[in-house]
CHARMM-style PDB file with segment names, atoms N, HN, CA, C and O in Angstrom:
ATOM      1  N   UNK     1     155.314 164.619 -30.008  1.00  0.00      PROA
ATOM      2  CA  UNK     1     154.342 164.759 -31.071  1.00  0.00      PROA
ATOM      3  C   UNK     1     154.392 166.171 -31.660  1.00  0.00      PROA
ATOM      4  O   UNK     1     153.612 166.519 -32.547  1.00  0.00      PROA
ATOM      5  N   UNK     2     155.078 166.760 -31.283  1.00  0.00      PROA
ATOM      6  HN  UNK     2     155.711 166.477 -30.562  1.00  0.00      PROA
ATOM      7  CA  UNK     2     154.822 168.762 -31.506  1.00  0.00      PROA
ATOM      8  C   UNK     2     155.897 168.796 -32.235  1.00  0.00      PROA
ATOM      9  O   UNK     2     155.747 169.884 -32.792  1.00  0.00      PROA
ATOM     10  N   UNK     3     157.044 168.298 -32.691  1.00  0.00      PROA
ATOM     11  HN  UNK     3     157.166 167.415 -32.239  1.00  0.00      PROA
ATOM     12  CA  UNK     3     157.865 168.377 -33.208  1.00  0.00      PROA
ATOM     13  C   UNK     3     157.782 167.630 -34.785  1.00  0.00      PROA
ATOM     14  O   UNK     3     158.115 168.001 -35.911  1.00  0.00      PROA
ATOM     15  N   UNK     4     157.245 166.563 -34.308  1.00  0.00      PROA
ATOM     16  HN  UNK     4     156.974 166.262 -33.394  1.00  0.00      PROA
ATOM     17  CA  UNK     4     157.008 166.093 -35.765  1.00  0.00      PROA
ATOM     18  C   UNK     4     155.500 166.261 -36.333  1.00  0.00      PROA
ATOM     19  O   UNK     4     155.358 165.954 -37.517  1.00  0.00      PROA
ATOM     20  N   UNK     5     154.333 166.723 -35.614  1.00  0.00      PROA
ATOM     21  HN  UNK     5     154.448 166.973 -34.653  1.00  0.00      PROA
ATOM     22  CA  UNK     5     153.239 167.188 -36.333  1.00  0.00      PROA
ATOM     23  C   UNK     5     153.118 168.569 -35.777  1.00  0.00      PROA
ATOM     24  O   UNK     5     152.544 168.781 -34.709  1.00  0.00      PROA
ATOM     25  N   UNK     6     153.549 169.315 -36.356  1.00  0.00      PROA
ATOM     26  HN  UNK     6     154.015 169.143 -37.224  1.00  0.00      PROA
ATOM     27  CA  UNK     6     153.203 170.716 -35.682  1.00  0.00      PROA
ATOM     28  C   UNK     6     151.590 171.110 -35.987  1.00  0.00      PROA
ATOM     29  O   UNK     6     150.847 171.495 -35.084  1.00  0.00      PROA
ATOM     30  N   UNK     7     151.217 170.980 -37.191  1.00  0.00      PROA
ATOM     31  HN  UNK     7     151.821 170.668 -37.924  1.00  0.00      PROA
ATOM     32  CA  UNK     7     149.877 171.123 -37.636  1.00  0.00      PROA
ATOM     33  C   UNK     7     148.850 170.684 -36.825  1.00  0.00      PROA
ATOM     34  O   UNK     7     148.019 171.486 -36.400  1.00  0.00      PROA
ATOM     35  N   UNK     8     148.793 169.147 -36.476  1.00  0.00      PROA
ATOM     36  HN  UNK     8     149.469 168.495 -36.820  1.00  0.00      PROA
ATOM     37  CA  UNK     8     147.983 168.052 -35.909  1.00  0.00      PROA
ATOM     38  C   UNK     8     146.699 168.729 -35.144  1.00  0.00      PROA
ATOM     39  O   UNK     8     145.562 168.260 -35.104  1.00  0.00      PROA
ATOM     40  N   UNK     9     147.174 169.978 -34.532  1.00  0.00      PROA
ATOM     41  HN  UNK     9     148.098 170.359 -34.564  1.00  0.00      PROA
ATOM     42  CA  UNK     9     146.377 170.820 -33.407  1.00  0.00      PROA
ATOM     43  C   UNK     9     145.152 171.647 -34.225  1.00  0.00      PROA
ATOM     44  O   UNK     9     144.038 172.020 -33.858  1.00  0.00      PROA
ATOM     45  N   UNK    10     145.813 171.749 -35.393  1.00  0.00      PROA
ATOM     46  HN  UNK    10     146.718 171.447 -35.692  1.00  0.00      PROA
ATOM     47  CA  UNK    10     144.871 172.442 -36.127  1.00  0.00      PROA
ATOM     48  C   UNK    10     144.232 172.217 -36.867  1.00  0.00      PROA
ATOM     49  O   UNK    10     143.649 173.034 -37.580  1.00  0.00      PROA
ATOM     50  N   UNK    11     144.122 170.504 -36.937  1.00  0.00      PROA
ATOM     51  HN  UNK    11     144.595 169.840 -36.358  1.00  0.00      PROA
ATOM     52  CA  UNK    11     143.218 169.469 -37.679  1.00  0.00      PROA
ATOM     53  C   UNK    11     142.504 169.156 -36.765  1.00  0.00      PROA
ATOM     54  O   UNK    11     141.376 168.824 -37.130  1.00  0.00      PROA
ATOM     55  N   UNK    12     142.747 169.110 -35.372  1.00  0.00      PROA
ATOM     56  HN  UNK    12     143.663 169.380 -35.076  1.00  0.00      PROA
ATOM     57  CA  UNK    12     141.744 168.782 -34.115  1.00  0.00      PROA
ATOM     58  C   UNK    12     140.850 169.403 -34.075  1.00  0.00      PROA
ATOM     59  O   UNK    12     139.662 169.086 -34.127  1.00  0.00      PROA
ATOM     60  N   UNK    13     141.440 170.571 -33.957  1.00  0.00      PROA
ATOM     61  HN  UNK    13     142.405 170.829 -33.915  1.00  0.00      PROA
ATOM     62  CA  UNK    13     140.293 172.008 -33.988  1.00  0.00      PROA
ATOM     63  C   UNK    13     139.729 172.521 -34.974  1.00  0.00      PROA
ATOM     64  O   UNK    13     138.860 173.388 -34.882  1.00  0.00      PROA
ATOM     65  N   UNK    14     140.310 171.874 -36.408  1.00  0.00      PROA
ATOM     66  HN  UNK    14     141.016 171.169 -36.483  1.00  0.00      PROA
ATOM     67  CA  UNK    14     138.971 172.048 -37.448  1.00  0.00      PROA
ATOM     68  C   UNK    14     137.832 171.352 -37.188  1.00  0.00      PROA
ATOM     69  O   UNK    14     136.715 171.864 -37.111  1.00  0.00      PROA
ATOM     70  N   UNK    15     138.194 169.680 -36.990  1.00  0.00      PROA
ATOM     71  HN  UNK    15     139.101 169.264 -37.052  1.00  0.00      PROA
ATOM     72  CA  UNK    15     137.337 168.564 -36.528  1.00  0.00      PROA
ATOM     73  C   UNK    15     136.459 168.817 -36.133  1.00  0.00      PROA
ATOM     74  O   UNK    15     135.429 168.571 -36.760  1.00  0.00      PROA
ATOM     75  N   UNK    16     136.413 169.641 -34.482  1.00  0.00      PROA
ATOM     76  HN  UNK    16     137.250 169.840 -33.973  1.00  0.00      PROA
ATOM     77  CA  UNK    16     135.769 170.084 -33.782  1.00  0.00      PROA
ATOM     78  C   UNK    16     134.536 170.828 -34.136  1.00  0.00      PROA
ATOM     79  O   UNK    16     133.359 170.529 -33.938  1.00  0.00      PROA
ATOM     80  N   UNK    17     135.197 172.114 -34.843  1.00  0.00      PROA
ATOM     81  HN  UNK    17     136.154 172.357 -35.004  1.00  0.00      PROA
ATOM     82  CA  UNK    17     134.672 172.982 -35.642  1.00  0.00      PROA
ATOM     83  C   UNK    17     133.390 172.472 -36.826  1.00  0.00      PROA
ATOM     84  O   UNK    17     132.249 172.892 -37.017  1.00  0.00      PROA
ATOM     85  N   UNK    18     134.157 171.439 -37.440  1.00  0.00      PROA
ATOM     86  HN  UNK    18     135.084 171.098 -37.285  1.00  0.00      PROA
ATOM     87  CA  UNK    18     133.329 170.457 -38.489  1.00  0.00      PROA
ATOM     88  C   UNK    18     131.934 169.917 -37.669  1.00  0.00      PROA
ATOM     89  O   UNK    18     130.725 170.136 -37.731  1.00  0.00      PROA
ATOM     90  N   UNK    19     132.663 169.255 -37.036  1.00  0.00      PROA
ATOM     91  HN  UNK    19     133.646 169.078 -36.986  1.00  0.00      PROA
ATOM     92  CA  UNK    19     131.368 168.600 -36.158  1.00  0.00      PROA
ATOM     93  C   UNK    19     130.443 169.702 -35.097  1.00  0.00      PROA
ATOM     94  O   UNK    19     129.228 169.704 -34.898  1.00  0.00      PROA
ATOM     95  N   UNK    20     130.917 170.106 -34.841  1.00  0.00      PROA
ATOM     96  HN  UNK    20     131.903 170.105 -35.003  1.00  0.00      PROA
ATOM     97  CA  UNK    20     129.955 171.758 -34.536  1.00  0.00      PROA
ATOM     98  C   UNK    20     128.726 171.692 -35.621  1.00  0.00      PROA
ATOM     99  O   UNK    20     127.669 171.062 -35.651  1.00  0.00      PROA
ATOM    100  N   UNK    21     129.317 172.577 -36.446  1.00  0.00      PROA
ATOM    101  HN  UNK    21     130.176 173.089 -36.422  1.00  0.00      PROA
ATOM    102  CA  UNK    21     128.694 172.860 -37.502  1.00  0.00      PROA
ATOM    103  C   UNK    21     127.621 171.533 -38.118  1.00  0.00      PROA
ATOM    104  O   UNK    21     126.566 171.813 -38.688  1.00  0.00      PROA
ATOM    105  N   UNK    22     127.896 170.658 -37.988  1.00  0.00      PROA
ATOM    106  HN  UNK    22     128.753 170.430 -37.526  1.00  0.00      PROA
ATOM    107  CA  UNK    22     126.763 169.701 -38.330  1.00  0.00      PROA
ATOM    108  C   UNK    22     125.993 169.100 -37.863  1.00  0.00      PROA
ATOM    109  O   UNK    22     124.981 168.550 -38.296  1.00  0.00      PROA
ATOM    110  N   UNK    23     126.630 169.200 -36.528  1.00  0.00      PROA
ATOM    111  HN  UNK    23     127.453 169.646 -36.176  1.00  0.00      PROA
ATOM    112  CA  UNK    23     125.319 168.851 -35.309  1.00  0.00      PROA
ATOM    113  C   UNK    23     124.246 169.956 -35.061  1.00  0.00      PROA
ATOM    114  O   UNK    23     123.093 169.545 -34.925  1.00  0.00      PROA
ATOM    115  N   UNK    24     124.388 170.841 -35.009  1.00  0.00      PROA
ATOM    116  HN  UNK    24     125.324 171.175 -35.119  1.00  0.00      PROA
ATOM    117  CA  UNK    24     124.429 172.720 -34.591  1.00  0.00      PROA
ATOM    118  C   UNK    24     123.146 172.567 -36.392  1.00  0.00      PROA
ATOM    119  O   UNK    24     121.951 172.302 -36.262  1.00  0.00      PROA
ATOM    120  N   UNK    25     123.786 172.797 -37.785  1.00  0.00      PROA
ATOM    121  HN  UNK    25     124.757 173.012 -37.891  1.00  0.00      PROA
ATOM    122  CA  UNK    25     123.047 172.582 -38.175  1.00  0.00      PROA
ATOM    123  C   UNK    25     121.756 171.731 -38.425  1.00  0.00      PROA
ATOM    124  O   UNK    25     120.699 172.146 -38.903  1.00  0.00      PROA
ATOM    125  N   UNK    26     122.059 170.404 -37.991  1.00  0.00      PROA
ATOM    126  HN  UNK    26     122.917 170.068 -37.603  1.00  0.00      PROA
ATOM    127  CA  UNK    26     120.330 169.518 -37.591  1.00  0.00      PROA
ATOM    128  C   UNK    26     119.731 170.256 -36.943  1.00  0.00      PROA
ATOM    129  O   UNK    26     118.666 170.732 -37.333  1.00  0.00      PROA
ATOM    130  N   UNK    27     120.216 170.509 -35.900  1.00  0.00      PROA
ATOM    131  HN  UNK    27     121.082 170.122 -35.583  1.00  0.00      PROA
ATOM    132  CA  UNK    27     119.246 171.189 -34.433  1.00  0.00      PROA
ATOM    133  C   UNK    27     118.200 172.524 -35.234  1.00  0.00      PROA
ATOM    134  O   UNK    27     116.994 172.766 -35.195  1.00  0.00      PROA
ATOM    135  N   UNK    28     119.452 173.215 -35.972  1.00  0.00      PROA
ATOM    136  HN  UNK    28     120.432 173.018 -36.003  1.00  0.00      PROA
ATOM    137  CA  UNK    28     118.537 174.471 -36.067  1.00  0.00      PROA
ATOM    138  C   UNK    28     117.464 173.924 -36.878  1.00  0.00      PROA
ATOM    139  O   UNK    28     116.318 174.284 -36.607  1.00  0.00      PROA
ATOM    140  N   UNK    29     117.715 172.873 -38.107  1.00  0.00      PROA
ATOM    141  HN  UNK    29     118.645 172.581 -38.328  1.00  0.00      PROA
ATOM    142  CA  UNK    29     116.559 172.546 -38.997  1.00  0.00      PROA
ATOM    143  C   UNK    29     115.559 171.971 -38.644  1.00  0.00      PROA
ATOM    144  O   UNK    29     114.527 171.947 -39.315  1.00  0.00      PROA
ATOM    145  N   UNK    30     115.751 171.244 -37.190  1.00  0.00      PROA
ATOM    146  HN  UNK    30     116.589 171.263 -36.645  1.00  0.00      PROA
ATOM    147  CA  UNK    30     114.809 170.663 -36.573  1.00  0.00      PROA
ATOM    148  C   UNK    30     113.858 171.582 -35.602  1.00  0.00      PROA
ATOM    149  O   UNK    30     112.838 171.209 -35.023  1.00  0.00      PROA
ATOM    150  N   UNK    31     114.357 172.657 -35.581  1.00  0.00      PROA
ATOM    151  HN  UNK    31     115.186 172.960 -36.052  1.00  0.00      PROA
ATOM    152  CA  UNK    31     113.523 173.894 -34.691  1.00  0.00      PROA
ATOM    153  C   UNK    31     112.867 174.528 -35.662  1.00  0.00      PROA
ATOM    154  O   UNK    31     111.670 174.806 -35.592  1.00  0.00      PROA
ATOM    155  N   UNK    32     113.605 174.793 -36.621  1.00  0.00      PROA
ATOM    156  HN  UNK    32     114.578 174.567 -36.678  1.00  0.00      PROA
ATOM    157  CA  UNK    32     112.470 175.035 -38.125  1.00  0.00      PROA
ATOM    158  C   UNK    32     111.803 174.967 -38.960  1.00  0.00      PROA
ATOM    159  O   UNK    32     111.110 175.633 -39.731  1.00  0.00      PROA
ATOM    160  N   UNK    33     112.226 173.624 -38.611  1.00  0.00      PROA
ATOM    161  HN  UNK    33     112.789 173.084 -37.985  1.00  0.00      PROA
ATOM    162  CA  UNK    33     110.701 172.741 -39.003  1.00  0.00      PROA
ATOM    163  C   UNK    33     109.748 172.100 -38.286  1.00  0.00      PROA
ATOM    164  O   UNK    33     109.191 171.061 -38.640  1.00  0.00      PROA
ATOM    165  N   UNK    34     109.548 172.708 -37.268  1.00  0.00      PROA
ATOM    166  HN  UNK    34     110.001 173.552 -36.981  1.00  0.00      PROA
ATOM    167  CA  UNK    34     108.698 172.131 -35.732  1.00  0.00      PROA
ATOM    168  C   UNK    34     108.613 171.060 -35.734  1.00  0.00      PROA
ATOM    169  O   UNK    34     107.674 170.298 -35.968  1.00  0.00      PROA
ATOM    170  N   UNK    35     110.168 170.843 -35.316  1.00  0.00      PROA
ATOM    171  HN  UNK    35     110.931 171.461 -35.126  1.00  0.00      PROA
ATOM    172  CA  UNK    35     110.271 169.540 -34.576  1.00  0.00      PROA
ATOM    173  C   UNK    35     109.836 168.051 -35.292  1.00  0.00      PROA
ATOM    174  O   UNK    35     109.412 167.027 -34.758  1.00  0.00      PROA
ATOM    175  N   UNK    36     110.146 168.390 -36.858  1.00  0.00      PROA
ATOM    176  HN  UNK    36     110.490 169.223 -37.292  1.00  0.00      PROA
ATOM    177  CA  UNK    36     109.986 166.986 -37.206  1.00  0.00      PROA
ATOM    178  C   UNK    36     111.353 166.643 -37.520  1.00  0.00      PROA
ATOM    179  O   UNK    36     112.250 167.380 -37.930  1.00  0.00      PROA
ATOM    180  N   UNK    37     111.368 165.582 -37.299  1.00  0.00      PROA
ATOM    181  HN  UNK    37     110.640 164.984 -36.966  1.00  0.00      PROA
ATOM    182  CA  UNK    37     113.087 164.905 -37.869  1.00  0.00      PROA
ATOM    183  C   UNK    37     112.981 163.775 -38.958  1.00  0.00      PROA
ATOM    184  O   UNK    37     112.213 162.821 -39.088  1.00  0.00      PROA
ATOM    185  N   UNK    38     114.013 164.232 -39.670  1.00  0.00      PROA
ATOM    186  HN  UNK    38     114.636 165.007 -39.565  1.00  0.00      PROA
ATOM    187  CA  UNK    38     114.123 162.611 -40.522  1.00  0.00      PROA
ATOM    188  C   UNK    38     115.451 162.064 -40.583  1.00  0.00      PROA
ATOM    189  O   UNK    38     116.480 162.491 -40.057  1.00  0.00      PROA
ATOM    190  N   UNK    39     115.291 161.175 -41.219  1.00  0.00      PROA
ATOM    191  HN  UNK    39     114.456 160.829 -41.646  1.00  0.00      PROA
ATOM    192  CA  UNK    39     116.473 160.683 -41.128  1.00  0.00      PROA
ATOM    193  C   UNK    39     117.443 161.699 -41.578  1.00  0.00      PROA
ATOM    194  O   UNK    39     117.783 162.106 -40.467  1.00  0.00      PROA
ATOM    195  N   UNK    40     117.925 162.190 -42.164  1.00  0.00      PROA
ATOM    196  HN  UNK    40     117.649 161.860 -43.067  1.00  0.00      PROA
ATOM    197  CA  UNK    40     118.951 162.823 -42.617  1.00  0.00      PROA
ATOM    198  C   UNK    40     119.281 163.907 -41.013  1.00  0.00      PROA
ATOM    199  O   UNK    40     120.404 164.006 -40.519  1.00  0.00      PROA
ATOM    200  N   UNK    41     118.391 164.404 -40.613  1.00  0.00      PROA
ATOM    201  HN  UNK    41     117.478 164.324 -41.014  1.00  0.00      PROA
ATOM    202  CA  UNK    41     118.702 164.804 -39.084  1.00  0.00      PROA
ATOM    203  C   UNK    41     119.898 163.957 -38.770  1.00  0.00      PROA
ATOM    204  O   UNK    41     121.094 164.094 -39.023  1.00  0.00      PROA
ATOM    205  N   UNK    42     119.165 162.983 -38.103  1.00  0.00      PROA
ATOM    206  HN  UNK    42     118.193 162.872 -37.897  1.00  0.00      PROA
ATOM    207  CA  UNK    42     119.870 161.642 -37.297  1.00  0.00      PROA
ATOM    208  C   UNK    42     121.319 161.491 -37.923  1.00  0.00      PROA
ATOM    209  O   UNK    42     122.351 161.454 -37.253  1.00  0.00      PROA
ATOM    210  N   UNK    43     121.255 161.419 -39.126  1.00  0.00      PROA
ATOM    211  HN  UNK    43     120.416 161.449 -39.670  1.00  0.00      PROA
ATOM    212  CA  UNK    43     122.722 161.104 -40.083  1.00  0.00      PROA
ATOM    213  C   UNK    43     123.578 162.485 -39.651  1.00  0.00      PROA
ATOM    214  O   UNK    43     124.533 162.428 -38.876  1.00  0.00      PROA
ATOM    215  N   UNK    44     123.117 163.690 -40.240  1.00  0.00      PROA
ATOM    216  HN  UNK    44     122.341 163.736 -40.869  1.00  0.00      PROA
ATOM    217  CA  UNK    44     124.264 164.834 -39.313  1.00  0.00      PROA
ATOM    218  C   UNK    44     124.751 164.858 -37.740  1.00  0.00      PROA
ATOM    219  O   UNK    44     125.862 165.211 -37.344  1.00  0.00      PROA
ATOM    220  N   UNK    45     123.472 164.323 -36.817  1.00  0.00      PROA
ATOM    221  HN  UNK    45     122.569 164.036 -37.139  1.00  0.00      PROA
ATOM    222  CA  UNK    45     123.689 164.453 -35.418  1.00  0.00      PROA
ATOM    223  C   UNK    45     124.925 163.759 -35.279  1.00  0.00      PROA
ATOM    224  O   UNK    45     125.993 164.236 -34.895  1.00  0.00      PROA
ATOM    225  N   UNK    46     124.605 162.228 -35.733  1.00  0.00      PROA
ATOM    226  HN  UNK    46     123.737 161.841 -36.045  1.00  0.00      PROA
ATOM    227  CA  UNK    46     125.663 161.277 -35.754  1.00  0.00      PROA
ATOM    228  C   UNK    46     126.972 161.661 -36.147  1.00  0.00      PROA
ATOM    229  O   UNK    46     127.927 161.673 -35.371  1.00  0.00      PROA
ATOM    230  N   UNK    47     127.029 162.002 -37.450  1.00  0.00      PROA
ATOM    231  HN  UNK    47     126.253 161.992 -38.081  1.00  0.00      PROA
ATOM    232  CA  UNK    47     128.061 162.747 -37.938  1.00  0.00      PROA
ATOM    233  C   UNK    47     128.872 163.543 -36.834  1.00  0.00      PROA
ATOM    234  O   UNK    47     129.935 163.368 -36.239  1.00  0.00      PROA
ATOM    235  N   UNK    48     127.748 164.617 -36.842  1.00  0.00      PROA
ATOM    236  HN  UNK    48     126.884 164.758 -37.325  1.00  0.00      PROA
ATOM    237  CA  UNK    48     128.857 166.064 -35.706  1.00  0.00      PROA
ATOM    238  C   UNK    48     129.168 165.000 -34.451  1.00  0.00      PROA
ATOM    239  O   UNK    48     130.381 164.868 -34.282  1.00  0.00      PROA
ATOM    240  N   UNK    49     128.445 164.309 -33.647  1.00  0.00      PROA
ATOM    241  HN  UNK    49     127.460 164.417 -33.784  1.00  0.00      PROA
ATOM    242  CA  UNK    49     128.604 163.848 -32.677  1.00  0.00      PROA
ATOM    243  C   UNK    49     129.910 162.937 -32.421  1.00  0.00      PROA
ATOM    244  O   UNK    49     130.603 162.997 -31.405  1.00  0.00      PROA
ATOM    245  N   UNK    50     130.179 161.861 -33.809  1.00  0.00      PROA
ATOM    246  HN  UNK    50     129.616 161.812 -34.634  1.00  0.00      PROA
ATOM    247  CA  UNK    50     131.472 161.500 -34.119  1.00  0.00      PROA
ATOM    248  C   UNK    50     133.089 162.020 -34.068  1.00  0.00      PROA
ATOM    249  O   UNK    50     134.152 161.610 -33.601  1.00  0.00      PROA
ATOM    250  N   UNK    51     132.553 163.290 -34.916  1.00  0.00      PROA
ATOM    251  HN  UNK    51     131.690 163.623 -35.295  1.00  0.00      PROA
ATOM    252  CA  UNK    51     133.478 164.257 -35.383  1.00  0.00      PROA
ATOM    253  C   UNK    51     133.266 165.195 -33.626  1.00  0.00      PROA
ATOM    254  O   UNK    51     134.034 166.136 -33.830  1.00  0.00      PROA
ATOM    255  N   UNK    52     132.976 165.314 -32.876  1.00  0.00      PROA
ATOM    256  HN  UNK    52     132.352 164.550 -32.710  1.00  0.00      PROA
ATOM    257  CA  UNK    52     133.322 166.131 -31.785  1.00  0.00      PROA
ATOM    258  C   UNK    52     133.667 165.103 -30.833  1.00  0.00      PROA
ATOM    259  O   UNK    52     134.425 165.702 -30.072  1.00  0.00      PROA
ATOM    260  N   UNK    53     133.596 164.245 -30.531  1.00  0.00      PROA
ATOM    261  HN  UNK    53     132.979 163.758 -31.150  1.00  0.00      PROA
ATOM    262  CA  UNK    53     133.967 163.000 -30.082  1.00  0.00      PROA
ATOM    263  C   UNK    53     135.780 162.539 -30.307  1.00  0.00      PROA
ATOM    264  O   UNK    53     136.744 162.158 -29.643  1.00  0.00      PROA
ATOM    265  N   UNK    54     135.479 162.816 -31.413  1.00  0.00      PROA
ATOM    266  HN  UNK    54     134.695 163.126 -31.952  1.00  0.00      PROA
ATOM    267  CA  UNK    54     137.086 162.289 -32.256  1.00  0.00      PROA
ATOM    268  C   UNK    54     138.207 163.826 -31.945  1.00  0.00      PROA
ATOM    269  O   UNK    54     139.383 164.052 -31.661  1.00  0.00      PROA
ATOM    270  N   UNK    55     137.425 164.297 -32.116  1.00  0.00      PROA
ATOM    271  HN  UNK    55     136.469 164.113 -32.347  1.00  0.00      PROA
ATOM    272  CA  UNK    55     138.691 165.788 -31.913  1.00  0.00      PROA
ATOM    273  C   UNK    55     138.945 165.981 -30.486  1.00  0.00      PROA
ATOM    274  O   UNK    55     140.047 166.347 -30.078  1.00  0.00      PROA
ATOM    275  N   UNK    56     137.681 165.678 -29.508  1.00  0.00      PROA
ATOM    276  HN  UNK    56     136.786 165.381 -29.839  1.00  0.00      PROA
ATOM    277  CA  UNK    56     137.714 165.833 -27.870  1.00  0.00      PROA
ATOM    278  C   UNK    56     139.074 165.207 -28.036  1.00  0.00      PROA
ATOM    279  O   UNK    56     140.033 165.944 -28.267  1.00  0.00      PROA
ATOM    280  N   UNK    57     139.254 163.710 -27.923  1.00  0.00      PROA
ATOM    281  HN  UNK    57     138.475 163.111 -27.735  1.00  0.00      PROA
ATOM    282  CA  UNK    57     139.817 162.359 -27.630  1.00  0.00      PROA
ATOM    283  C   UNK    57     141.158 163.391 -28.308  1.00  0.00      PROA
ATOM    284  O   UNK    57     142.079 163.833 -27.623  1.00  0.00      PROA
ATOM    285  N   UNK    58     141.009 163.588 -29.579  1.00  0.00      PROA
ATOM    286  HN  UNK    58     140.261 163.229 -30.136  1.00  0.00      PROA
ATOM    287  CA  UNK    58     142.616 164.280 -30.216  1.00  0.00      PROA
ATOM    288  C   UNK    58     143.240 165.190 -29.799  1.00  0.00      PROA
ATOM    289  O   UNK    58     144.424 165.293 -30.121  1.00  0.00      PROA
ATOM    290  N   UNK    59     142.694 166.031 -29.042  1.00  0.00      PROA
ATOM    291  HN  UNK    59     141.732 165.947 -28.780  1.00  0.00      PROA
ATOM    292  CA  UNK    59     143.412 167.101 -28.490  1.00  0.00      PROA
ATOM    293  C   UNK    59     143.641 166.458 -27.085  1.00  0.00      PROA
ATOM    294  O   UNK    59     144.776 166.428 -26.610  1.00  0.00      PROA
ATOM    295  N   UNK    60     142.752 166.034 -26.536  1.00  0.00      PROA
ATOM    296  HN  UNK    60     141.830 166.059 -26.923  1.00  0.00      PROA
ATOM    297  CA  UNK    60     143.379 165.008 -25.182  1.00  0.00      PROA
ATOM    298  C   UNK    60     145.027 164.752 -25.197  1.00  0.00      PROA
ATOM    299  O   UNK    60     145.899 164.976 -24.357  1.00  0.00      PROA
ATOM    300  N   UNK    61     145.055 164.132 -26.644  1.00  0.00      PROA
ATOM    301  HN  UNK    61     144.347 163.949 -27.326  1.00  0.00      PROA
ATOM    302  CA  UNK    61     145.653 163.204 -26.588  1.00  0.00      PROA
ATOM    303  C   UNK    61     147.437 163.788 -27.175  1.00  0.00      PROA
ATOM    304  O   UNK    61     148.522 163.244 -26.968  1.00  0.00      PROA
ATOM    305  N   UNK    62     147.078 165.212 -28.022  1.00  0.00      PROA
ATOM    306  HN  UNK    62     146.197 165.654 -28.189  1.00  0.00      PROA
ATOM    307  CA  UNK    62     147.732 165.842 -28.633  1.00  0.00      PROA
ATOM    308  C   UNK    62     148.025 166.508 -27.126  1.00  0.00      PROA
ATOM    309  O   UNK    62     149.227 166.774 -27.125  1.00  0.00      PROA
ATOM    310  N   UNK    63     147.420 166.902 -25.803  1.00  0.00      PROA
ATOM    311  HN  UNK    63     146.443 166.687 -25.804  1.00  0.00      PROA
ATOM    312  CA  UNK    63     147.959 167.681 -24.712  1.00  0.00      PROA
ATOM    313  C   UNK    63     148.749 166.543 -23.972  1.00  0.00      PROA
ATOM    314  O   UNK    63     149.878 166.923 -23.665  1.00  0.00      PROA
ATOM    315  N   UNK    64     148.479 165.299 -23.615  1.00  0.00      PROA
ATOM    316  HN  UNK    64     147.561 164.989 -23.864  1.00  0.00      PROA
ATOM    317  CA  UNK    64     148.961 164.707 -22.888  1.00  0.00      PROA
ATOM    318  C   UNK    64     150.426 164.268 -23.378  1.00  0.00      PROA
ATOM    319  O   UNK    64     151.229 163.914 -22.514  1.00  0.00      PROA
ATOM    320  N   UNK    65     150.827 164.276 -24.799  1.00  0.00      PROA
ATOM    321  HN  UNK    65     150.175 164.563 -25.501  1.00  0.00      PROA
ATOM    322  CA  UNK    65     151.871 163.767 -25.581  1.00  0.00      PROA
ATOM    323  C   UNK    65     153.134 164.999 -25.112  1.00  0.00      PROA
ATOM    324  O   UNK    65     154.246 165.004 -25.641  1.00  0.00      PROA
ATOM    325  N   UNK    66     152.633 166.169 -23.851  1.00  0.00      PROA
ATOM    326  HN  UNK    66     151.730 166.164 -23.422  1.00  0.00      PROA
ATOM    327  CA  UNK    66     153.913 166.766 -23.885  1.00  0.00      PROA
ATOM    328  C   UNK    66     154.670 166.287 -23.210  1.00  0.00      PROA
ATOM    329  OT1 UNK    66     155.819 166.726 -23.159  1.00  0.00      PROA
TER     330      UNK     66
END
């Protein structure tokens, strides 16, 4: 896999990064707004939670391919 996607590693770890950032952002909005949530919360959690989920599994999967 390293030969023909050299990049691949660094789409994992944006992923990651992505989904960071959008889970990470609910949380803080939900601490700043004492603790009320709405839906749109729930929709980012989901989101980052996907997206860190999907990059875990990709880099797994991008290490095990050596």
């Amino acid at each position: 896999m390293h030969k023909q996607a050299p990049g691949i590693k660094v789409l994992w770890v944006f992923t990651l990064i992505v989904g960071l950032l959008l889970a990470g952002f609910a949380v803080v909005n939900i601490i700043v707004e004492e603790g009320h949530i709405t839906s749109q919360h729930w929709l980012l959690i989901g989101l980052g939670s996907v997206k860190i989920i999907g990059a875990i599994i990709g880099l797994w999967m991008f290490h095990r391919s050596d």
